[in-house]
C-alpha positions in Angstrom: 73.8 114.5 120.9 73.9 114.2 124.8 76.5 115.3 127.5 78.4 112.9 129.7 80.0 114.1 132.7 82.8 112.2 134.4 85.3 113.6 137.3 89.8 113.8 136.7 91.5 111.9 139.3 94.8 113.6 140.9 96.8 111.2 138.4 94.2 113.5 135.3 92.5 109.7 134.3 89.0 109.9 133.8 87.0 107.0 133.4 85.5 106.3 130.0 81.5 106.1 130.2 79.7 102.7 129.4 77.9 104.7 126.8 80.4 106.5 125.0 82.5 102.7 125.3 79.7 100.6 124.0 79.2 103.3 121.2 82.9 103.2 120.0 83.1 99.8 120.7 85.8 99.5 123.1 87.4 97.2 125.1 89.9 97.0 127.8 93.6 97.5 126.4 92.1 99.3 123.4 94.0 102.4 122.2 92.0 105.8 121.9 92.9 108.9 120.3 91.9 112.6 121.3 91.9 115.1 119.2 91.8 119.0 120.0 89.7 121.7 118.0 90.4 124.5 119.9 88.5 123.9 123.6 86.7 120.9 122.0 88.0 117.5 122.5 86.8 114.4 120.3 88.0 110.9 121.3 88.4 108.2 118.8 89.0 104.3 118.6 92.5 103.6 117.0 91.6 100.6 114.9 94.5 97.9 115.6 97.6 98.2 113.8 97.6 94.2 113.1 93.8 93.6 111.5 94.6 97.2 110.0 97.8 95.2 108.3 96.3 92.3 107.7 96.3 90.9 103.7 98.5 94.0 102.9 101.2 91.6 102.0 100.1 88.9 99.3 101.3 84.9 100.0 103.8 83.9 97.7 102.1 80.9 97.0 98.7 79.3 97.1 97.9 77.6 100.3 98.6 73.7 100.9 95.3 71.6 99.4 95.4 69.1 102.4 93.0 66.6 101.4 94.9 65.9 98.3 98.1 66.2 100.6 96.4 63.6 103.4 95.6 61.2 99.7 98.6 61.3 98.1 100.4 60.5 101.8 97.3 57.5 102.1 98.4 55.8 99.1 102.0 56.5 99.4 101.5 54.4 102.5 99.7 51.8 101.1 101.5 51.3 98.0 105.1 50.7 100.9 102.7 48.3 102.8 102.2 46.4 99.5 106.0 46.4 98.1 106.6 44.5 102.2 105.0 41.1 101.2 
């Protein structure tokens, strides 16, 4: 474990070290989360609420087989183009 010192702005924003950013992985518009333990602070990445959601909800139905869609709408077409003549 190493220290990383960084200096409050008159708004209290500090900027986040490349270190520390590249270590959690974080990007710009990411959310982070501090958490106190008495005078020790720990920052965290928030995972993102929509790939933390994502398959919670199961599909009603199977997804669309499209090459059997894209045949059956072929010979739909040929079988009109025939009945013309």
């Amino acid at each position: 474990m190493y220290a990383l010192e960084t200096t409050i702005t008159s708004k209290g924003q500090v900027t986040i070290p490349v270190e520390v950013r590249k270590a959690l992985k974080l990007k710009p518009k990411d959310k982070v989360l501090f958490e106190l333990e008495g005078d020790i602070v720990k920052i965290m990445s928030v995972p993102s609420k929509l790939i933390a959601g994502f398959g919670a909800v199961s599909a009603k139905s199977r997804p669309e087989e499209f090459s059997r869609l894209r045949a059956r709408f072929e010979k739909d077409v040929a079988d009109e183009v025939l009945n013309e003549k």
